[in-house]
N, C-alpha and C positions, 0 to 999 in steps of 0.2 A: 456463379458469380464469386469472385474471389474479394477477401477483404477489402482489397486497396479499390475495388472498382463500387464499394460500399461509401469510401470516403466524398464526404462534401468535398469542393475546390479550398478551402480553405485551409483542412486538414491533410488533405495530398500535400501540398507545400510545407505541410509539416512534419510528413512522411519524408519529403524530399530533401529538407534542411539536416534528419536527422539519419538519410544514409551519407550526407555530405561529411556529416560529422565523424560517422564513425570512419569512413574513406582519409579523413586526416588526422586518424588516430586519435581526437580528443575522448579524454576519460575526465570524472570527475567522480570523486567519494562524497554523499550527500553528509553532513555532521550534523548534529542536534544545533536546533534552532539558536541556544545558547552561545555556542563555540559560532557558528555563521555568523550572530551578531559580533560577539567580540573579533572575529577576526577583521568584519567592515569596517569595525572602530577603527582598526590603525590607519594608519597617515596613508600607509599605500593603499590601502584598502578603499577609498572614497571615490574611485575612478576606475573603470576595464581598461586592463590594458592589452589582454589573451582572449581568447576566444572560451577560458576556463574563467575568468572574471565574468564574460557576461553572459554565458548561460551555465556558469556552476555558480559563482559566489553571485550575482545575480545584481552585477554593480552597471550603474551608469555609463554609456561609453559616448564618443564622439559616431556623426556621420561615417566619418573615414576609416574607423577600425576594420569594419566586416565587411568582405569581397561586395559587388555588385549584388552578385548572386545569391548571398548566404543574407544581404539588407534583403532583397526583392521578396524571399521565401519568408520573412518574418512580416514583410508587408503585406504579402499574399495571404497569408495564415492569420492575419488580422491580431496579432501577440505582441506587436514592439507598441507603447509609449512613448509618451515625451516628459523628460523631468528637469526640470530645469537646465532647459536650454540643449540638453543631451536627450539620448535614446533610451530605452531600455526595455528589454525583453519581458514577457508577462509568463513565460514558462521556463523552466531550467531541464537539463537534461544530465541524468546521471549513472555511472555505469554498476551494473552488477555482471559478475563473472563477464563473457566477452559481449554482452550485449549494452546497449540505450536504453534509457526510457524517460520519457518527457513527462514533467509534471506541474506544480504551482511555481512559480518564483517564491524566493523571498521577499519579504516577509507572508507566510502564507495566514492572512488576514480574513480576505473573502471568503463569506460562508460555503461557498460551492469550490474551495481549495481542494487539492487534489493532493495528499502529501507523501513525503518518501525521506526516508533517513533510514536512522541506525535499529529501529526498527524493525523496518522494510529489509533491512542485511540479516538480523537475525531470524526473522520468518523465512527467509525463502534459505536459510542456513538448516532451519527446521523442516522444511519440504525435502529438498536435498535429500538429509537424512532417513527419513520415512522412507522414501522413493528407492533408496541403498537399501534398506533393510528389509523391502516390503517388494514380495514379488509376483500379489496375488494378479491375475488382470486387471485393469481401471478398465471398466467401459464408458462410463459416465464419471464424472466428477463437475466440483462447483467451487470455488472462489465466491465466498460470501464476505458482501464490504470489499469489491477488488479495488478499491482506490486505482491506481496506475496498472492493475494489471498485471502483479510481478508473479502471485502463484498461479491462477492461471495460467500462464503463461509457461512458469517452469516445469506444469506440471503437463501442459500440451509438450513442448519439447522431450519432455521424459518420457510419453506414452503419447507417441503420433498418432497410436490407432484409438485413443478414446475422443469421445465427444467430452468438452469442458466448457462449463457456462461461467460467464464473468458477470456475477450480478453486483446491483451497487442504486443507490436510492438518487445518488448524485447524477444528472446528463453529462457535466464536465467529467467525471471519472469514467464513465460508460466511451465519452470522446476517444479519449485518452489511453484508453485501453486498448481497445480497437487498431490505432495508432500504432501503441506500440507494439501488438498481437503483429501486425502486418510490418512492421521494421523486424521483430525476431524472425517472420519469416514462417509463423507456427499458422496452417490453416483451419485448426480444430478447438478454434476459441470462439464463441458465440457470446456475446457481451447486451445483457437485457435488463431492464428497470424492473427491481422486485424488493422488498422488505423481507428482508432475510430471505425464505423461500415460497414467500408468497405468489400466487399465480404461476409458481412452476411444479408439475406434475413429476411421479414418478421417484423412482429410489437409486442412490448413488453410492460408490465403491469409493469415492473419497470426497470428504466434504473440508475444506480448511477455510479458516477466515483467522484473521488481522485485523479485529475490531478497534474502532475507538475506546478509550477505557481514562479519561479524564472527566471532571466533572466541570465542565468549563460554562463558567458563565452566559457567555454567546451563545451557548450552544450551538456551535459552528459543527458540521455533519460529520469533517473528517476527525473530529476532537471529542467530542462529547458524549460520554456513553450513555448517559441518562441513569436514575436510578441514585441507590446510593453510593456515593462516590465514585459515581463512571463505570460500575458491575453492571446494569441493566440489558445494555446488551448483550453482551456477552451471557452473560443466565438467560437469555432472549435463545440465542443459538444454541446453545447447549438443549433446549428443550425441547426446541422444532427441528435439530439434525438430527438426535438419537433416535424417532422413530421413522426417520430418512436414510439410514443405512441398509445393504444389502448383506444378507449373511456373508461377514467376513471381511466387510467395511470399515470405513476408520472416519474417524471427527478426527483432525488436528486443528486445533485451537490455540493461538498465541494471545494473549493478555499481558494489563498488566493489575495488580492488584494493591488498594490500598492498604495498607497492613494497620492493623487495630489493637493498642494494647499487647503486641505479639501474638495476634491471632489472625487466622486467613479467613475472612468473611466469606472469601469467593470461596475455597475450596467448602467451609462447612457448608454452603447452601447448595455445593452442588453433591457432595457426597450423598446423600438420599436418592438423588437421581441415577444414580449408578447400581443398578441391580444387580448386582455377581452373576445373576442366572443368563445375566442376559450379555451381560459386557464384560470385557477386561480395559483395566486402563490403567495409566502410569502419569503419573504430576510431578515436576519437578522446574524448581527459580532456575530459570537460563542467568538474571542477575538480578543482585539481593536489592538494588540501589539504583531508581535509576529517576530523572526529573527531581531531583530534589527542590529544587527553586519553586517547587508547586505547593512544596510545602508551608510557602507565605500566603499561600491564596482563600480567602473564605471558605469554609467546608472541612477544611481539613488542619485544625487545629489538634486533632485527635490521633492525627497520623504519624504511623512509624517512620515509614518509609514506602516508597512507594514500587514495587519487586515487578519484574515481568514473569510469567507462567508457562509453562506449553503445559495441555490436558491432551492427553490422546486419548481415545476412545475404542475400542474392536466390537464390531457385535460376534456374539459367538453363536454361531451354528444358526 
């Protein structure tokens, strides 16, 4: 059985909207939620007027904008609205290297959001890399927290002959992955409901995850990492992959970390965890600065700044 013959009716049409898409060349760069907003704000911004307004900036449009065909597959897919008086799409679709991938709209509110930005560029900018550099076999690997599906995915495309699980606690991210698994085209992603790597058996030759690492109120799934200041999960994965590795295996782990006093709470609490005997690994800010604005939110009056991290991991021998 092939993915797409996995899809409900609902999600074929969403499969189907989004080889329409890439067939008429639409691309779209997903930006931080901040810069989406402010660009809505301008005057032009309050209305679609491209097929990149309304499923990239994720604006309002009339009936009449989108073909027969491209309304019908948004109706099929059960994703378009009504907003005052106009339409509007409930997922957006955004491009990495030559592929789509369909995810929340803006603003992504709903606890079961599915999200994707500058992030999601820099994680699979850090797969890439790993994948260049590393050229032991993958047999197995896992995408832990695959939200939309982006490493998985690159990491099936990079290595046809591994099995790759897309695990994820969300049903809409599990949807969605799936989805977009079968638009790239890759048939060696298998996408299952697990809590980090709970209920999955067995040891793996690459494990990567793009957790949440905010401490947000809502505690919205794709947002909120739990713990103190959004580290909980992430020291969550760090603890349940490293005796999930196969001699000569790797954790990549992107974060981000709240910085304290000029100290890195995440890396002191995981340095202990890192045995020499057993591991090699390398830490280093991909950027020093990034969500500032978060810095007004309760919790984090103590904060420096807020840094994103990659941790790699090797087990040796």
């Amino acid at each position: 059985m092939t993915q797409e013959d996995q899809l409900s009716t609902h999600d074929l049409a969403l499969l189907q909207l989004g080889r329409r898409l890439q067939a008429d060349g639409y691309r779209f760069i997903t930006p931080t939620p901040l810069t989406h907003q402010r660009v809505n704000q301008r005057d032009e911004g309050q209305f679609a007027d491209s097929l990149r307004d309304v499923f990239g900036w994720s604006r309002p449009f009339e009936p009449g904008l989108l073909s027969a065909d491209e309304q019908q597959q948004l109706l099929e897919a059960q994703v378009i609205d009504t907003y005052e008086g106009h339409l509007k799409s409930r997922v957006r679709w955004s491009s990495l290297d030559d592929m789509l991938f369909v995810h929340s709209a803006f603003p992504t509110d709903a606890a079961d959001s599915v999200f994707f930005g500058p992030d999601t560029y820099r994680f699979a900018q850090l797969i890439h890399a790993h994948l260049q550099q590393n050229f032991a076999p993958i047999h197995r690997a896992v995408d832990i927290g695959c939200g939309a599906g982006v490493g998985a995915i690159l990491i099936a495309r990079a290595r046809r002959e591994a099995q790759v699980l897309a695990l994820d606690i969300n049903p809409a991210a599990l949807r969605l992955t799936t989805v977009n698994a079968a638009l790239a085209e890759v048939a060696n992603v298998e996408a299952c409901n697990s809590d980090i790597l709970q209920g999955v058996d067995g040891d793996f030759d690459l494990i990567v995850a793009n957790p949440p690492y905010m401490a947000d109120p809502a505690a919205r799934a794709y947002r909120h990492g739990g713990g103190t200041l959004g580290a909980g999960l992430s020291l969550r994965i760090v603890e349940q992959a490293l005796n999930r590795l196969t001699p000569g295996g790797s954790l990549v782990l992107y974060t981000g970390v709240a910085m304290v006093d000029g100290r890195d709470p995440f890396l002191d609490t995981v340095l202990p965890r890192l045995d020499e005997s057993r591991f090699g690994w390398t830490y280093r800010e991909l950027d020093p600065d990034v969500f500032g604005e978060e810095l007004m939110n309760p919790g984090y009056q103590r904060v420096d700044r807020i840094a994103v991290v990659a941790l790699t991991v090797t087990r040796i021998g």
